[in-house]
DRENLO-648401 format. One record per atom (N, C-alpha, C): residue in one letter; chain; atom name; residue number from 0; x, y, z. Coordinates in nm, 4 decimals, decimal comma. Each point is the difference from the previous one (the first is absolute). Example, Ala and Ser with C-alpha at 12.3 -4.5 7.8 and 13.67 -1.06 7.14 Angstrom:
2
+------+-----+------+-----+----------+----------+----------+
| type | mol | atom | seq |     east |    north |       up |
+------+-----+------+-----+----------+----------+----------+
|    a |   A |    N |   0 |   1,3190 |  -0,5690 |   0,7800 |
|    a |   A |   CA |   0 |  -0,0890 |   0,1190 |   0,0000 |
|    a |   A |    C |   0 |   0,0900 |   0,1200 |   0,0000 |
|    s |   A |    N |   1 |  -0,0350 |   0,1050 |  -0,0720 |
|    s |   A |   CA |   1 |   0,0820 |   0,1190 |   0,0060 |
|    s |   A |    C |   1 |  -0,0770 |   0,1090 |   0,0730 |
+------+-----+------+-----+----------+----------+----------+
END
This chain:
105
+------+-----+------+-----+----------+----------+----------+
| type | mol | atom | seq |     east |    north |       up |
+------+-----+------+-----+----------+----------+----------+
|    x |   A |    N |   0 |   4,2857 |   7,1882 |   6,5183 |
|    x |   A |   CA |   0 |   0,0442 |   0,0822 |   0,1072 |
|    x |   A |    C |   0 |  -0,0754 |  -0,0371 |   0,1282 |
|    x |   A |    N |   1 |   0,0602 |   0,0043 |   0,1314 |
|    x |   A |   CA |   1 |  -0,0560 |  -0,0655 |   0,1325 |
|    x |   A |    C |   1 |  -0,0639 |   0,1461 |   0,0479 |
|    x |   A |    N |   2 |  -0,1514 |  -0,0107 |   0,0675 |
|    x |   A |   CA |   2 |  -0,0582 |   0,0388 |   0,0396 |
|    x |   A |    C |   2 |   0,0430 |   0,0695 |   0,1355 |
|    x |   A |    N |   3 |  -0,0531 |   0,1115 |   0,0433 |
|    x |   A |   CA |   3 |   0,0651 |   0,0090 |   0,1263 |
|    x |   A |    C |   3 |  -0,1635 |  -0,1102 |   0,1041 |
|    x |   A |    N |   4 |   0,1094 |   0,0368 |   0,0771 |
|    x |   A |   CA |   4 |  -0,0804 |  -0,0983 |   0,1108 |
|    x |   A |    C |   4 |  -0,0521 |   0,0589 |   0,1087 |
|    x |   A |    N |   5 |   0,0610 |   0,1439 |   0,0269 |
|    x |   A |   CA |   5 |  -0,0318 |   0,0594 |   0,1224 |
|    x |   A |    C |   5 |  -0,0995 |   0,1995 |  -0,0825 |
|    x |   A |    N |   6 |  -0,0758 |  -0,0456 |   0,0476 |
|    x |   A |   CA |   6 |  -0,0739 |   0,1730 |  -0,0692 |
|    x |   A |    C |   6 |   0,0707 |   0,1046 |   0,0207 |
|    x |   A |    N |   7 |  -0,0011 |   0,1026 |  -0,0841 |
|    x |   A |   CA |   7 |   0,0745 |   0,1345 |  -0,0055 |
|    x |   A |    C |   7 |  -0,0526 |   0,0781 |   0,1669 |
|    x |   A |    N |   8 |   0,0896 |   0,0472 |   0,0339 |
|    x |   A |   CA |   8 |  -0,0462 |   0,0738 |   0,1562 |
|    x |   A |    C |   8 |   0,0259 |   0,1460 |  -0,0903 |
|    x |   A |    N |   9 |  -0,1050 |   0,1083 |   0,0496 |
|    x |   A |   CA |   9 |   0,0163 |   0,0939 |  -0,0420 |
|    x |   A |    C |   9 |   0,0547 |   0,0708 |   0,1278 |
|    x |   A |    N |  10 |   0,1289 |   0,1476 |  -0,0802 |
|    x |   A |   CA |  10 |   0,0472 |   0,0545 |   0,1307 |
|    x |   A |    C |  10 |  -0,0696 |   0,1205 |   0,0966 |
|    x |   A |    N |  11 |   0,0511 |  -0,0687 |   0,1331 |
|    x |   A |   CA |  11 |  -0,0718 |   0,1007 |   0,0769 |
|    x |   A |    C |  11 |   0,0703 |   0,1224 |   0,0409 |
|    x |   A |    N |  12 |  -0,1002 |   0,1058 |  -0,0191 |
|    x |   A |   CA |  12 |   0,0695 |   0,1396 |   0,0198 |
|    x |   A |    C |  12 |  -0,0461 |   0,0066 |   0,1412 |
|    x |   A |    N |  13 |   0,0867 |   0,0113 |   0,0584 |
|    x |   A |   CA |  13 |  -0,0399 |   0,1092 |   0,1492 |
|    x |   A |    C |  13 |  -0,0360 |   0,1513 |  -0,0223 |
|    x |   A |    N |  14 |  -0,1153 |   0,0026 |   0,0265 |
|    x |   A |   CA |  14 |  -0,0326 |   0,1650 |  -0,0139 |
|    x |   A |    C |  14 |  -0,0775 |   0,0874 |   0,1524 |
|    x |   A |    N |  15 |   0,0972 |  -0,0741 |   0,1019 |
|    x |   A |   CA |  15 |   0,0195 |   0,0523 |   0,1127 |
|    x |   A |    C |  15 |   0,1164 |   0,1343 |  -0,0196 |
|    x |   A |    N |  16 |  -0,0563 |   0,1264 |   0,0942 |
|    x |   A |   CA |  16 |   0,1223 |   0,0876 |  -0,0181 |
|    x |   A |    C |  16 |   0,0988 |  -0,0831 |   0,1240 |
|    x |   A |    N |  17 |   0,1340 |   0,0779 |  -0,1011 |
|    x |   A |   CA |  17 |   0,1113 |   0,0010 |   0,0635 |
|    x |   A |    C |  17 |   0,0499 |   0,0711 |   0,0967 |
|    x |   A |    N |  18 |   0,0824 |  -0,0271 |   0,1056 |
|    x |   A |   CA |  18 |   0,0409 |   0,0979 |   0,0747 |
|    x |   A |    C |  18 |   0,0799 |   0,0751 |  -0,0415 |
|    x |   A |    N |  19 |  -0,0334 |   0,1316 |   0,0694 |
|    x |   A |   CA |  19 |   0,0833 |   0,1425 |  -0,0812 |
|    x |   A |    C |  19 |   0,1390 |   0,0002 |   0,1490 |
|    x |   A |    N |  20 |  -0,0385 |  -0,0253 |   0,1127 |
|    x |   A |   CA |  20 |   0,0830 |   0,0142 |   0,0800 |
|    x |   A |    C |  20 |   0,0480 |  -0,1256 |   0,1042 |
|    x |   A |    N |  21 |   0,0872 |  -0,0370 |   0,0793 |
|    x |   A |   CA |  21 |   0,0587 |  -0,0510 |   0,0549 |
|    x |   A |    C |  21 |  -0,0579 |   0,0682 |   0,1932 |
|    x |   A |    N |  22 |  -0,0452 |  -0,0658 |   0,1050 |
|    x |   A |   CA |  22 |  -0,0618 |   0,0570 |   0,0783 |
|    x |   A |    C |  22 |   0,0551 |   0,0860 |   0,1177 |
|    x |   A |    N |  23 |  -0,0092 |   0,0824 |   0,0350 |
|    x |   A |   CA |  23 |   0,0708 |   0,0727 |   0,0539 |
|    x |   A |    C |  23 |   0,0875 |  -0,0778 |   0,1490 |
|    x |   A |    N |  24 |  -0,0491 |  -0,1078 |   0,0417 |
|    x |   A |   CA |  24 |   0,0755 |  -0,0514 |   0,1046 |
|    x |   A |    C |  24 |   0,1249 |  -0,0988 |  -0,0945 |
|    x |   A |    N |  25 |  -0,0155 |  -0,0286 |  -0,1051 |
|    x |   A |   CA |  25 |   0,1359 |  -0,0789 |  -0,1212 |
|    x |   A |    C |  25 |   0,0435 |   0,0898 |  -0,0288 |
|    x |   A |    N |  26 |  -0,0261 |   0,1316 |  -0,0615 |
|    x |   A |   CA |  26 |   0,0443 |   0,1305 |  -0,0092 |
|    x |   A |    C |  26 |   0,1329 |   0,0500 |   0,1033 |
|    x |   A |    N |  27 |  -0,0513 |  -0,0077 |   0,1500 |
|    x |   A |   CA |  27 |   0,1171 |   0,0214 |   0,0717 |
|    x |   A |    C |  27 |   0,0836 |  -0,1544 |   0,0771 |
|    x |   A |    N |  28 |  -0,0282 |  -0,1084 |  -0,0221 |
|    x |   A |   CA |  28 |   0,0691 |  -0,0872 |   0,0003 |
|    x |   A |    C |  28 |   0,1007 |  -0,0081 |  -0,0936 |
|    x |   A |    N |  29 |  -0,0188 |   0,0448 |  -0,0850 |
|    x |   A |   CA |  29 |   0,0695 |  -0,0557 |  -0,1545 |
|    x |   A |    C |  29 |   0,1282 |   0,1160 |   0,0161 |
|    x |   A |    N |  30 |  -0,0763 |   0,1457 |   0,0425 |
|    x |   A |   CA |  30 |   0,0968 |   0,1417 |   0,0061 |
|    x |   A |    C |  30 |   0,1402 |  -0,0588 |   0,1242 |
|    x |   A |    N |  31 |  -0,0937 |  -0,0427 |   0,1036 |
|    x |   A |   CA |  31 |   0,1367 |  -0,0460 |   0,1349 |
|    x |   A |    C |  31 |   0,0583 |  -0,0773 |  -0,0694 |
|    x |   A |    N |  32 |  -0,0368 |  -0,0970 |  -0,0752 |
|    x |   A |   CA |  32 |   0,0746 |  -0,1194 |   0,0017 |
|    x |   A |    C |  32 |   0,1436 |   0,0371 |  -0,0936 |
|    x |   A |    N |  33 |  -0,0496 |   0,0827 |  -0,1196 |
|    x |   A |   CA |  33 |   0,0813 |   0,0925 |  -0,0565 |
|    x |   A |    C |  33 |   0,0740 |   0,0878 |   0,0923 |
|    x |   A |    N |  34 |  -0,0077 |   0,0551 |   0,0657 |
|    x |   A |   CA |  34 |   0,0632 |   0,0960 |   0,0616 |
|    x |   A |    C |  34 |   0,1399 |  -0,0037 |   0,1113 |
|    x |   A |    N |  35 |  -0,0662 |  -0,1152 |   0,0166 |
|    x |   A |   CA |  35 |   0,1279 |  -0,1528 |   0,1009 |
|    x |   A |    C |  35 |   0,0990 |  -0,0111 |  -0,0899 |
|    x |   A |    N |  36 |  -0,0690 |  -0,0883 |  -0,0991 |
|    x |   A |   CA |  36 |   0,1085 |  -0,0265 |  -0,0948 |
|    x |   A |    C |  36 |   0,1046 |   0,1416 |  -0,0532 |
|    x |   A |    N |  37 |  -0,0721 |   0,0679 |  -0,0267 |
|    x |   A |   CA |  37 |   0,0731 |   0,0966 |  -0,0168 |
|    x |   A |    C |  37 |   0,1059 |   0,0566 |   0,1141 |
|    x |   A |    N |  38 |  -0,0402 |  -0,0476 |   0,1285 |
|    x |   A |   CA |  38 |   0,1037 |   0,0607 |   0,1360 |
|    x |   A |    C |  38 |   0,0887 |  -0,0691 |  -0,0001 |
|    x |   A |    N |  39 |  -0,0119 |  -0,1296 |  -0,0915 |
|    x |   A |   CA |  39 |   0,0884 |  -0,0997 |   0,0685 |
|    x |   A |    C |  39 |   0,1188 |   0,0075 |  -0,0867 |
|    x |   A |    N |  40 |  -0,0695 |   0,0126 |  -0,1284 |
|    x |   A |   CA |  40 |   0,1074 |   0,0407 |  -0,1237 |
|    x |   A |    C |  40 |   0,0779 |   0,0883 |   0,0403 |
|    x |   A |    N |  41 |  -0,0419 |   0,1417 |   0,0166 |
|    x |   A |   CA |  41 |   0,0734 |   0,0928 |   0,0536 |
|    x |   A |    C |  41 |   0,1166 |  -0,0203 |   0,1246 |
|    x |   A |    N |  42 |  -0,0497 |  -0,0938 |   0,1017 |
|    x |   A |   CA |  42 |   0,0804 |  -0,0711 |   0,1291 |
|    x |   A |    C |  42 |   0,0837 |  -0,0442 |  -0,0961 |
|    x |   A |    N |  43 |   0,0369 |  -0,0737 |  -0,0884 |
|    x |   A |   CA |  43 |   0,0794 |  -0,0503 |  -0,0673 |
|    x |   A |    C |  43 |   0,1054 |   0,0435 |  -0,0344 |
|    x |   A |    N |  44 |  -0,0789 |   0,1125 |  -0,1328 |
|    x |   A |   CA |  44 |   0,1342 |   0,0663 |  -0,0234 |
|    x |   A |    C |  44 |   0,0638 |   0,0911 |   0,0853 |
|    x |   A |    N |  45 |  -0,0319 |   0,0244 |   0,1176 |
|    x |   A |   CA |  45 |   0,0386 |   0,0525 |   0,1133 |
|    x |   A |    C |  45 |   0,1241 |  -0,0622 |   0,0468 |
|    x |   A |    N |  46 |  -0,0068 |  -0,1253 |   0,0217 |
|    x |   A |   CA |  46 |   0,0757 |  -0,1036 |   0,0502 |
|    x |   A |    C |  46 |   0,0832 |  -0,0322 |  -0,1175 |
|    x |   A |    N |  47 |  -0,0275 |  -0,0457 |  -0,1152 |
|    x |   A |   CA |  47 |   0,1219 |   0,0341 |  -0,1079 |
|    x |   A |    C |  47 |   0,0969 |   0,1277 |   0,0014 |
|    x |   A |    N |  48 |  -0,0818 |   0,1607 |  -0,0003 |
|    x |   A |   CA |  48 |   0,1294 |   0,0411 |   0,0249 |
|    x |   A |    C |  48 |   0,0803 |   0,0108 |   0,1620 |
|    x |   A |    N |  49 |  -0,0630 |  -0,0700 |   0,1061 |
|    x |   A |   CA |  49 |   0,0871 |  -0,0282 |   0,0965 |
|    x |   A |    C |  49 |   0,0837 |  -0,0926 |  -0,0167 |
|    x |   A |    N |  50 |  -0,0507 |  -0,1044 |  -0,0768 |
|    x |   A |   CA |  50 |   0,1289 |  -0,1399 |  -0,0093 |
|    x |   A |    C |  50 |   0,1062 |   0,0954 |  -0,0720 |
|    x |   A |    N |  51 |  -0,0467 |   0,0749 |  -0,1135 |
|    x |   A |   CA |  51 |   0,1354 |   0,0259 |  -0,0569 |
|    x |   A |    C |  51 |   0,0886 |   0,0815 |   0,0217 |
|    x |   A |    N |  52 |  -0,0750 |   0,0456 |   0,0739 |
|    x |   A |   CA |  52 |   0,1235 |   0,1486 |   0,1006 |
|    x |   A |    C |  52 |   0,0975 |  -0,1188 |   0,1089 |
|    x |   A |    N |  53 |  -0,0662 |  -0,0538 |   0,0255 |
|    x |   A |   CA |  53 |   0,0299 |  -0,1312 |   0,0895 |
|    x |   A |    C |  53 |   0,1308 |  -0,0946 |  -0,0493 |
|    x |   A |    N |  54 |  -0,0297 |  -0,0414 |  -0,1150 |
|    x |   A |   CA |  54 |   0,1170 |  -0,0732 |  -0,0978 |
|    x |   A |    C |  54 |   0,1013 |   0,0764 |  -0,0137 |
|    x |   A |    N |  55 |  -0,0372 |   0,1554 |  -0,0270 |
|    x |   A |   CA |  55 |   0,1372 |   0,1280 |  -0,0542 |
|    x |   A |    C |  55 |   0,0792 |  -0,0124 |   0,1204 |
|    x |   A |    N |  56 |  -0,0739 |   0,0237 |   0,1296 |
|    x |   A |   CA |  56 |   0,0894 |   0,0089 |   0,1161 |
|    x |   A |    C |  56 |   0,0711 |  -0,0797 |   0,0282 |
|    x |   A |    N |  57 |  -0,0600 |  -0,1558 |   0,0013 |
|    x |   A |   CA |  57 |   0,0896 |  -0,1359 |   0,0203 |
|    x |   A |    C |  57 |   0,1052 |   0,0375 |  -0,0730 |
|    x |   A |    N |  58 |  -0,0252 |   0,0208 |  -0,2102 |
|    x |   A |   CA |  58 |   0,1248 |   0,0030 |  -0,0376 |
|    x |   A |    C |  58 |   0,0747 |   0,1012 |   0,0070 |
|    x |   A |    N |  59 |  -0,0358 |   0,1472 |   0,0769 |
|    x |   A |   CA |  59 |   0,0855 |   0,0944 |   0,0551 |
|    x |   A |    C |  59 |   0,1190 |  -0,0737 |   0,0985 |
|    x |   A |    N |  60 |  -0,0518 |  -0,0665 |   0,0697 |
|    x |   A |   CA |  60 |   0,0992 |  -0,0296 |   0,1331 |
|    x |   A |    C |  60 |   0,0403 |  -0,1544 |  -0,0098 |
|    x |   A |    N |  61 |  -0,0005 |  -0,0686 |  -0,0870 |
|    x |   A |   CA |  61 |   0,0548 |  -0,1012 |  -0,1292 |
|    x |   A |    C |  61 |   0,1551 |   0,0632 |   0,0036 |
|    x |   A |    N |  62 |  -0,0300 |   0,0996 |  -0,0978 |
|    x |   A |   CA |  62 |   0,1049 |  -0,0252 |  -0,0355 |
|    x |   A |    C |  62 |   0,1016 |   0,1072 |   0,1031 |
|    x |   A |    N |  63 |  -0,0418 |   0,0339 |   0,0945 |
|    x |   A |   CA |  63 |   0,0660 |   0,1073 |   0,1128 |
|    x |   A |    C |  63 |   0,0946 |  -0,1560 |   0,0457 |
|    x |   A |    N |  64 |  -0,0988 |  -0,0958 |   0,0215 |
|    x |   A |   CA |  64 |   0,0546 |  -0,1440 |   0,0416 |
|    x |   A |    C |  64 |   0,1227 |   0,0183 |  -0,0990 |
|    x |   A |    N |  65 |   0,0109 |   0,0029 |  -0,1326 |
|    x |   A |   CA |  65 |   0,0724 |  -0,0999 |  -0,0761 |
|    x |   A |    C |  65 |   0,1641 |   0,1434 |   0,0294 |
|    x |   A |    N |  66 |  -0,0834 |   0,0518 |  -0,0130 |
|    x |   A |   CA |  66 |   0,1377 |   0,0981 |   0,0276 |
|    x |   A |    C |  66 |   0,0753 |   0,0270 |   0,1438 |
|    x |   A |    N |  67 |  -0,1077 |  -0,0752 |   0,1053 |
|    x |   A |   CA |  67 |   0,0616 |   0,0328 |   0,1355 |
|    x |   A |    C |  67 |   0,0800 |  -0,1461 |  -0,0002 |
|    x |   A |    N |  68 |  -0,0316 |  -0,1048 |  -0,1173 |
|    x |   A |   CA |  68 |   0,0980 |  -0,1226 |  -0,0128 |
|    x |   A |    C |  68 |   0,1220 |   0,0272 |  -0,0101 |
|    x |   A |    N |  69 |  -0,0040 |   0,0400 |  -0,1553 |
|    x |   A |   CA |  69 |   0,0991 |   0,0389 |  -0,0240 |
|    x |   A |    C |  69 |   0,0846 |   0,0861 |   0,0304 |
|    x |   A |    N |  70 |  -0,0173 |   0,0394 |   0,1063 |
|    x |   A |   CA |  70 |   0,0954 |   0,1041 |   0,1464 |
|    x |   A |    C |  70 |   0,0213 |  -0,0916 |   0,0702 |
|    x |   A |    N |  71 |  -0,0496 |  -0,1374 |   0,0598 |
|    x |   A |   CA |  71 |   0,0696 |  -0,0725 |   0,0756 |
|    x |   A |    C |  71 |   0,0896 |  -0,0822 |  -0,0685 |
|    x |   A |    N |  72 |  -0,0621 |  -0,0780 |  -0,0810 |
|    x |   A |   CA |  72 |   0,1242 |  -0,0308 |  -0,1059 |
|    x |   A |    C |  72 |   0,0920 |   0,0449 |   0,0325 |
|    x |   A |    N |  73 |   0,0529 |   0,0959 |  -0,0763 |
|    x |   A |   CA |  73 |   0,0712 |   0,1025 |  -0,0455 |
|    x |   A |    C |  73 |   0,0976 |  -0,0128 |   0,1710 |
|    x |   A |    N |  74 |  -0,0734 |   0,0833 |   0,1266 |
|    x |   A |   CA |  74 |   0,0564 |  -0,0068 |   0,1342 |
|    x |   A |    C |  74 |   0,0440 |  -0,1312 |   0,0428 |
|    x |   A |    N |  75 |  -0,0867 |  -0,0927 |   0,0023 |
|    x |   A |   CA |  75 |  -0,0118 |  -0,1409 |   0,1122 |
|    x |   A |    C |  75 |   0,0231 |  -0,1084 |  -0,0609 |
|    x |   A |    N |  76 |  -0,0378 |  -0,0129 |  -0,1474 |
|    x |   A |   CA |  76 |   0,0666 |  -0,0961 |  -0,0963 |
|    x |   A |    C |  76 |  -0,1236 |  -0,0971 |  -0,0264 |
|    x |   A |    N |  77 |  -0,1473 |   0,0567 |   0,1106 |
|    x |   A |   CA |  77 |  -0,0958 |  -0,1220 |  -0,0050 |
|    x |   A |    C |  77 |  -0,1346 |   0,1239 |  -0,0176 |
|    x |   A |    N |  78 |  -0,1325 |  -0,0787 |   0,0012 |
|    x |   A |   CA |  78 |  -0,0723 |   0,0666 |  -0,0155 |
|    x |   A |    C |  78 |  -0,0870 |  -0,0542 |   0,0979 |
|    x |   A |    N |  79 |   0,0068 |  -0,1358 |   0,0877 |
|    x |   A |   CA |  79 |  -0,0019 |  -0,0672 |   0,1009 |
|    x |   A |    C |  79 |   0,0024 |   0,0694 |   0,1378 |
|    x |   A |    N |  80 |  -0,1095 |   0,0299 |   0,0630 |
|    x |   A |   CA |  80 |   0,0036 |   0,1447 |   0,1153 |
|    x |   A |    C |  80 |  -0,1631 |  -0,0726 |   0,0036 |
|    x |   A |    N |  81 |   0,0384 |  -0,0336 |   0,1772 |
|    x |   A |   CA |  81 |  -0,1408 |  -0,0362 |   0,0880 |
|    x |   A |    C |  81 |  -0,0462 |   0,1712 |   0,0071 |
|    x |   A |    N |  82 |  -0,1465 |  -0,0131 |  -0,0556 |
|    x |   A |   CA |  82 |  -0,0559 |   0,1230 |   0,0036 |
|    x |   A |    C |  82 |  -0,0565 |   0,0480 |   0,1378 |
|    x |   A |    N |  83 |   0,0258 |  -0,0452 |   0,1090 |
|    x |   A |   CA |  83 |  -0,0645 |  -0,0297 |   0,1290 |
|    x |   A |    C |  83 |   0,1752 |   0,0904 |   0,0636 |
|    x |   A |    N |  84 |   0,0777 |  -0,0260 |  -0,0072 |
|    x |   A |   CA |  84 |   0,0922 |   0,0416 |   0,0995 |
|    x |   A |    C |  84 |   0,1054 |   0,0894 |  -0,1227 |
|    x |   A |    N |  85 |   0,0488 |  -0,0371 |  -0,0708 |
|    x |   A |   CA |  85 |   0,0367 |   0,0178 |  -0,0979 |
|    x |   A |    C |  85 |   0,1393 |  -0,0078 |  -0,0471 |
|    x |   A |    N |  86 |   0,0377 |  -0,1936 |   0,0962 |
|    x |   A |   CA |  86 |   0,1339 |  -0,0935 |  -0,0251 |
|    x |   A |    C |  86 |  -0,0003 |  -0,0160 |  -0,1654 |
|    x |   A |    N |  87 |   0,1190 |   0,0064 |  -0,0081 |
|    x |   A |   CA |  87 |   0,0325 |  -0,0565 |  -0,1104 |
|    x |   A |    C |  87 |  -0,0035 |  -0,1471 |   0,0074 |
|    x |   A |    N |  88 |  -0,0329 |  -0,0868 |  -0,1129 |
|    x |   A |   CA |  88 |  -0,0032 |  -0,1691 |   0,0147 |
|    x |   A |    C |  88 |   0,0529 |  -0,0304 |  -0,1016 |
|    x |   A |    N |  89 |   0,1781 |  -0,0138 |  -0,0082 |
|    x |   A |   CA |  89 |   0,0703 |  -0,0483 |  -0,1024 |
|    x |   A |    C |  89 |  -0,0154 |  -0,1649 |  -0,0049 |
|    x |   A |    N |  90 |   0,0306 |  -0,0021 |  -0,1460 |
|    x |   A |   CA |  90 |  -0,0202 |  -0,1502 |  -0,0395 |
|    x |   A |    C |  90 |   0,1445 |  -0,0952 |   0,0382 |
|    x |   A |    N |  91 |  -0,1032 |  -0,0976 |   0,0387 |
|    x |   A |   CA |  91 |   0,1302 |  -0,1206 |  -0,0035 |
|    x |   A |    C |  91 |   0,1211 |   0,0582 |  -0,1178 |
|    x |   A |    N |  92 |   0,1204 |  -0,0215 |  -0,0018 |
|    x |   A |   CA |  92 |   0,0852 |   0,0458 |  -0,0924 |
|    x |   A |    C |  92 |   0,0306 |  -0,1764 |  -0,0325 |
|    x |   A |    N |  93 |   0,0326 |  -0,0569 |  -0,1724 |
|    x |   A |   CA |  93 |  -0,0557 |  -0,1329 |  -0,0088 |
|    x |   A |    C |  93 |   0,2457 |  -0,0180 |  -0,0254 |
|    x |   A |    N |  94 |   0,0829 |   0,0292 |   0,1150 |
|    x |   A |   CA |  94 |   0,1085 |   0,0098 |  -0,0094 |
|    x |   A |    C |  94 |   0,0429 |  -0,0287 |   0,1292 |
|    x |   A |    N |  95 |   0,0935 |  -0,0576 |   0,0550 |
|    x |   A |   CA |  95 |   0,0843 |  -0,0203 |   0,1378 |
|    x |   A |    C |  95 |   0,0651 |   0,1037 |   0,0091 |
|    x |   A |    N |  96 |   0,0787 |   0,0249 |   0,0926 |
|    x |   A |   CA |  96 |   0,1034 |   0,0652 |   0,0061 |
|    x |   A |    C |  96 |   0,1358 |   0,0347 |  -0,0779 |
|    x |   A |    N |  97 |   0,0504 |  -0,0959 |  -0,0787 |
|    x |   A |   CA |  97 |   0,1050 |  -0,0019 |  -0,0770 |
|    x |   A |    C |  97 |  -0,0514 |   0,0837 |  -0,1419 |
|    x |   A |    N |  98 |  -0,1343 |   0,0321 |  -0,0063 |
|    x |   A |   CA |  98 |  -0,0431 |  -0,0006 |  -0,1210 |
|    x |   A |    C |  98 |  -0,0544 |  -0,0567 |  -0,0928 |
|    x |   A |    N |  99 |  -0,0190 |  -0,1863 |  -0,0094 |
|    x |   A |   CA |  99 |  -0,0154 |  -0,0837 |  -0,0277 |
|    x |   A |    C |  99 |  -0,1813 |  -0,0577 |   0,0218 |
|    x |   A |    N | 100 |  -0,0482 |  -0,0213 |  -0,1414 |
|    x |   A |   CA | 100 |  -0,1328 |  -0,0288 |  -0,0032 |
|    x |   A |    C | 100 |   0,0071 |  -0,1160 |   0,1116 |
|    x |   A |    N | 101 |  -0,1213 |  -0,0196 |   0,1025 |
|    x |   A |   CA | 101 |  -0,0121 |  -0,0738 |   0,0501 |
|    x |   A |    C | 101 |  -0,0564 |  -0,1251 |  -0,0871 |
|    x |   A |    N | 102 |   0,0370 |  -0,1306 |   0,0157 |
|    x |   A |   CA | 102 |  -0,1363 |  -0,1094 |  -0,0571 |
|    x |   A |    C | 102 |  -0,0545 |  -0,1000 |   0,0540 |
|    x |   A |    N | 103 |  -0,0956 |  -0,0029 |  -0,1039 |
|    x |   A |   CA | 103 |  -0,0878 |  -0,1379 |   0,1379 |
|    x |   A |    C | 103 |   0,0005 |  -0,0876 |  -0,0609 |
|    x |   A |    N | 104 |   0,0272 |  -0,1480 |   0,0693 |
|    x |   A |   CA | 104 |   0,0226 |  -0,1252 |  -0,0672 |
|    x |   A |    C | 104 |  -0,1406 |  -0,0959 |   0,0290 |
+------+-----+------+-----+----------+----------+----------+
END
C-alpha cells in the first residue's frame, strides 16, 4: 500500500463568536432596498390592471367598428370611407360598360 506523502492537517475550528446581528446601517439599507422593490411591484400590477381595462375598451369599440361596417355595407355597398371627410372611395369596378370583364394582354 502507497504511503501518503503529504501529513494529516488537523481541522481547524474557529472559536471566534459569531454574529448575532446584521448592523444597523445594512439593517436599513437592506429594509429600502426591499421596500422599492416592493413599490415597483405594486406600480406594476397597477399598470396591468390599466392595460387591461385598456384592451376591454379597444375591444369594446372593435367591434362598434365591425358593426358600424356592416351598416355601410349594407347602405353604400363598401366599407371604404376616408375617415377625414367621410367620401366614400369605391373600387375600380374590374368591367367596361357593356358589362364585359375588362383584359389585359
Amino acid at each position: 500500500m502507497a504511503k501518503r506523502k503529504t501529513p494529516k492537517t488537523e481541522k481547524v475550528v474557529d472559536l471566534t463568536s459569531k454574529a448575532e446581528k446584521i448592523t444597523d446601517e445594512q439593517l436599513n439599507r437592506l429594509q429600502t432596498t426591499i421596500k422599492t422593490i416592493e413599490h415597483f411591484t405594486n406600480d406594476i400590477g397597477r399598470l396591468e390592471v390599466q392595460k387591461n381595462t385598456i384592451l376591454s375598451n379597444i375591444r369594446v369599440h372593435q367591434e362598434k367598428i365591425e358593426v358600424l361596417g356592416k351598416e355601410l355595407t349594407e347602405q353604400y355597398g363598401t366599407t371604404n370611407v376616408n375617415i377625414q371627410d367621410g367620401t366614400i372611395v369605391h373600387q375600380p369596378e374590374n368591367s367596361n360598360e357593356n358589362g364585359e370583364a375588362n383584359k389585359k394582354d
